[in-house]
N, C-alpha and C positions, 0 to 999 in steps of 0.2 A: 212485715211487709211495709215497704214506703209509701209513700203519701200517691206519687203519681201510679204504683204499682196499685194500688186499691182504687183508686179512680179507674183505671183502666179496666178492673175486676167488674166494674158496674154498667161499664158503656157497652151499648147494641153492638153487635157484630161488624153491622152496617156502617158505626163511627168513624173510623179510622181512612174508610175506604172513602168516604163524603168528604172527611176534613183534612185531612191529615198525610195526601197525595203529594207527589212532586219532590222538589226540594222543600225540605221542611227542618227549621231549628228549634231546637225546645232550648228555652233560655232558664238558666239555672238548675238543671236536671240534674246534677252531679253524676254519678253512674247509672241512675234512674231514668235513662230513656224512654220515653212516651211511645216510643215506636225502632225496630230494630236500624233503620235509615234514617232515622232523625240526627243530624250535626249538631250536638251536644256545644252551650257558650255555658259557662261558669267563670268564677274569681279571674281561673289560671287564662282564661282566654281575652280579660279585659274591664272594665265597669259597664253593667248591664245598664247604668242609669243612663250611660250615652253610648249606647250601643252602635250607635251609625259611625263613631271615629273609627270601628274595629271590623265591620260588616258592611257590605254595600245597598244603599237605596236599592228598593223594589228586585230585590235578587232571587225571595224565595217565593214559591208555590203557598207556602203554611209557615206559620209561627206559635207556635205551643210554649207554655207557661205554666207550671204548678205550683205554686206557694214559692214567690217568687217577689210577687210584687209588693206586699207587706212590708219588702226589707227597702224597698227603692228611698230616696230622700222624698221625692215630688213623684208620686204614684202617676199623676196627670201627664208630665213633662216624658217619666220614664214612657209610658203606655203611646205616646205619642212615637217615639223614637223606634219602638218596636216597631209598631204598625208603619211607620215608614220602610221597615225591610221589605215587606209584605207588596207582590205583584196587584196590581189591578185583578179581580176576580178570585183572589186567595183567601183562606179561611185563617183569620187566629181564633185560637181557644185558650183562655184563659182561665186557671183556679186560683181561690184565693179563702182563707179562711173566714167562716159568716162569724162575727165580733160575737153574740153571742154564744151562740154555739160552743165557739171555742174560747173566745177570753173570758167567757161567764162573768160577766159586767164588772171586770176587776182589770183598772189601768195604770201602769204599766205592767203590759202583759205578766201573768204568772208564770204560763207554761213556755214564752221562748221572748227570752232578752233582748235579742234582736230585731223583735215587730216595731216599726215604724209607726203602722196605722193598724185601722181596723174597715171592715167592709160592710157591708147592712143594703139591704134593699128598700125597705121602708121609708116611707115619706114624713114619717113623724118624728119628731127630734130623738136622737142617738143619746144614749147613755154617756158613750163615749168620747171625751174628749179631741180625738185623733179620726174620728169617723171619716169614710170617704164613701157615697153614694156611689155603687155600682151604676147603675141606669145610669145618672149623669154624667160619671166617668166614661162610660160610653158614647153617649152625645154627642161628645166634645171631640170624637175624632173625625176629621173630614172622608166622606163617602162611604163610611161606617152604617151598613143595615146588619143591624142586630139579628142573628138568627133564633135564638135560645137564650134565655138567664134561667138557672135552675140552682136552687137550695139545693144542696145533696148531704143530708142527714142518715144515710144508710147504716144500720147498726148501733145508732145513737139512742140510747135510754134516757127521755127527755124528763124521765122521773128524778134522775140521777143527775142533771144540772143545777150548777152552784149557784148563789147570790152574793149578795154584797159580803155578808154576813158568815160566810163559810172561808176556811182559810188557808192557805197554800200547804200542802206536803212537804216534808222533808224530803231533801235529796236520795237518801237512801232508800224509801218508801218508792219512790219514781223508780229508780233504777231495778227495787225487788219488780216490782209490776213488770216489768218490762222483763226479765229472767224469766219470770214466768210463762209470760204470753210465749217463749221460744218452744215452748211443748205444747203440740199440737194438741187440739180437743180437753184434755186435762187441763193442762197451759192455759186456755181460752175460757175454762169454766171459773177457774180459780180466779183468774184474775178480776172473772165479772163480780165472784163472791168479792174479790178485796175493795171493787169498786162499790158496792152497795154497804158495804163496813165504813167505809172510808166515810162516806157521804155521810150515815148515820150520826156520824161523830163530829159531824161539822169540818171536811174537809172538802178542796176541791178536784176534782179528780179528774184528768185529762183521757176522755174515752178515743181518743186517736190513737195513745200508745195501742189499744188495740184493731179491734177490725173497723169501729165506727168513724163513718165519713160528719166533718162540720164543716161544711166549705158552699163557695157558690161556683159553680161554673156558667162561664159566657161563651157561647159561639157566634163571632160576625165576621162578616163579608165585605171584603175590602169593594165598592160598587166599579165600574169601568167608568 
């Protein structure tokens, strides 16, 4: 299951029908559509980092985002460009992986070569190198009321998180885990056993291949 398909698995009934109304794009969803009417922007549709050359100012009802913005060059610049598709009174919701959680204090990213930054809510200085406060990232957009910031750890075995000191998997290791998880229940036990093996041995284990959430999600409101 992808990353926005488990997000979705979590949210209130209620979600979708509150935020997620109108015309609505979900940028970088690949086939992973947030919603069966959402307008799908990826690679093939253009650079997300400047999305207004490809999309029109204030066009849409909603703007949805899943593990998306990690990859932008300028998180801030991108996050702005969005929210300019976005009408007066429209909801974006935004996911993004929490740095711990998922990079388990190890930079450049282990688990995907591609992450730009990292995200964190905390006020006290970041491990990370590349860190981007969420909250302030927020701040900074004009007419922006925050509705919601939420850690979503669902499934996450915080016994089973790495340190400095534990050390990346081989490739093949990654890929059996993930063969695994494709058999349901069986599939899902195993692979929890390979993650508690793994760890014991001083390895680092990416608990997203299977059902656990490490991400933070935001809801705000573009104000009138």
């Amino acid at each position: 299951m992808r990353e926005s398909s488990k997000t979705n698995a979590i949210r209130p009934a209620w979600f979708a029908e509150a935020y997620l109304q109108g015309r609505l794009i979900d940028i970088g969803a690949g086939d992973d559509l947030v919603c069966p009417w959402a307008e799908g922007f990826d690679l093939a549709d253009g650079d997300a980092n400047v999305i207004t050359r490809f999309r029109s100012c204030a066009a849409y009802d909603a703007v949805h985002s899943s593990h998306c913005l990690e990859h932008m060059h300028d998180p801030a610049a991108a996050l702005r460009e969005w929210w300019a598709l976005l009408k007066p009174g429209g909801h974006m919701v935004i996911v993004v992986p929490e740095e711990t959680l998922y990079e388990q204090y190890h930079w450049p990213s282990v688990f995907n070569g591609d992450h730009k930054w990292t995200f964190c809510r905390t006020s006290e200085k970041s491990w990370s190198p590349r860190s981007v406060n969420i909250d302030d990232l927020f701040s900074g957009l004009p007419g922006c009321q925050v509705v919601s910031v939420v850690v979503q750890d669902n499934g996450y075995d915080h016994a089973l998180l790495g340190s400095r000191n534990h050390r990346p998997l081989a490739g093949f290791v990654t890929g059996l885990m993930i063969c695994v998880r494709g058999f349901p229940v069986i599939g899902r036990e195993v692979q929890r056993q390979l993650f508690v093996l793994l760890h014991s041995l001083g390895y680092l284990v990416d608990q997203t291949l299977g059902d656990a959430l490490a991400q933070i999600q935001v809801v705000a409101r573009k104000q009138h």
